[in-house]
C-alpha positions as CSV (number, residue, x, y, z in Angstrom):
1,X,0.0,0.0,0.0
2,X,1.6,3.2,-1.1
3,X,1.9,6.1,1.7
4,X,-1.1,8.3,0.3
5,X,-3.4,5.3,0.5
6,X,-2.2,3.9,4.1
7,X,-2.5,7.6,5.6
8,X,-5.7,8.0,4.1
9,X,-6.8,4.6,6.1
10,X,-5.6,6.0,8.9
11,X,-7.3,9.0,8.9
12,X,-10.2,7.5,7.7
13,X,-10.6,5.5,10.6
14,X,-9.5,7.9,13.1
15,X,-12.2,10.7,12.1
16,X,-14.4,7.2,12.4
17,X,-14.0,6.6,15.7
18,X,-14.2,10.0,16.9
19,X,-17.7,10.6,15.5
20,X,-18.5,7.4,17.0
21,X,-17.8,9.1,20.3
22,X,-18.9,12.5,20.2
23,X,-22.6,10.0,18.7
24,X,-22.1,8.7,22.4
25,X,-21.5,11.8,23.9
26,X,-24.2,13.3,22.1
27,X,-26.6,10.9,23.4
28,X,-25.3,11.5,26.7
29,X,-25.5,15.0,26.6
30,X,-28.8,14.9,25.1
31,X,-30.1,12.6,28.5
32,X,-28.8,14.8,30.9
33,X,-29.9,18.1,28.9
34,X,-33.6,16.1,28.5
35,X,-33.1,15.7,32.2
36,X,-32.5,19.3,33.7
37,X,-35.1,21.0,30.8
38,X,-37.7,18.7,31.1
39,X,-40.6,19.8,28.7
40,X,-37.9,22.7,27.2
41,X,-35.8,20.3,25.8
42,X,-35.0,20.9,22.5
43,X,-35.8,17.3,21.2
44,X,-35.8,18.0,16.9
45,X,-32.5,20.0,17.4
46,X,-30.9,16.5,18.7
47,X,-32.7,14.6,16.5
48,X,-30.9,16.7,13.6
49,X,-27.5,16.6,15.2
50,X,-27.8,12.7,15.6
51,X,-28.8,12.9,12.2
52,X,-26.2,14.4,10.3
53,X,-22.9,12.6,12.6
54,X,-25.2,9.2,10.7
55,X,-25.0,10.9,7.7
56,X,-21.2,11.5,8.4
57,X,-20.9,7.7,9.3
58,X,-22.4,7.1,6.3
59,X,-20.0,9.2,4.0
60,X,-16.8,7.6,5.8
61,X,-18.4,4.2,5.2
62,X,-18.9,5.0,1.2
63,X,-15.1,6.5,1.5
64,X,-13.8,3.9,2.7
65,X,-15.6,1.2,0.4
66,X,-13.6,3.5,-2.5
67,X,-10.4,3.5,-0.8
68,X,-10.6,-0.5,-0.5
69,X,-11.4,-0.6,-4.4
70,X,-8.6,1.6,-5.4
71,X,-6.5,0.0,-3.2
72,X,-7.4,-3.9,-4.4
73,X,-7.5,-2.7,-8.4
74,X,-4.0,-1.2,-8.1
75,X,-3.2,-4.8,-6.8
76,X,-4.3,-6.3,-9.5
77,X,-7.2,-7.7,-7.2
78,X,-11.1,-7.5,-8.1
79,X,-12.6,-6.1,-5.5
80,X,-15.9,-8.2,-6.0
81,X,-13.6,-11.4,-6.0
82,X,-12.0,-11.4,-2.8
83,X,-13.2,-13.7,0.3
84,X,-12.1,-12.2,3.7
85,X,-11.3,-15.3,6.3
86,X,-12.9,-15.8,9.7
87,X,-9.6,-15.8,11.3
């Protein structure tokens, strides 16, 4: 794997894990905002927050997916082709 491709990886997977947390934060946030507002709390403003880090999920899935393909094709490799092992 050439350097561009390998730091791309990385960072793919590092900006995928921190929107991972700050999903769990959010959701912690959102319990313990729910919890001091009560009927004030801004519900469809978290709803649309914990909507768009899923739609960032998303994107770094569909990123990474192309990464992978590029990666495999400039191997020679098919990217339909290949059978990853339980191991």
């Amino acid at each position: 794997m050439e350097s561009a491709e390998k730091e791309a990886r990385k960072a793919l997977n590092r900006l995928r894990r921190a929107l991972e947390k700050g999903r769990k934060e959010l959701e912690v946030l959102e319990g313990a905002i729910r919890h001091a507002e009560g009927q004030d709390f801004p519900s469809e403003a978290y709803h649309t927050a914990a909507r768009r880090m899923d739609e960032l999920l998303d994107f770094l899935e569909e990123e990474g997916g192309r990464l992978e393909e590029k990666i495999l094709q400039a191997g020679g490799l098919e990217a339909g082709r290949i059978r990853r092992s339980s191991s």
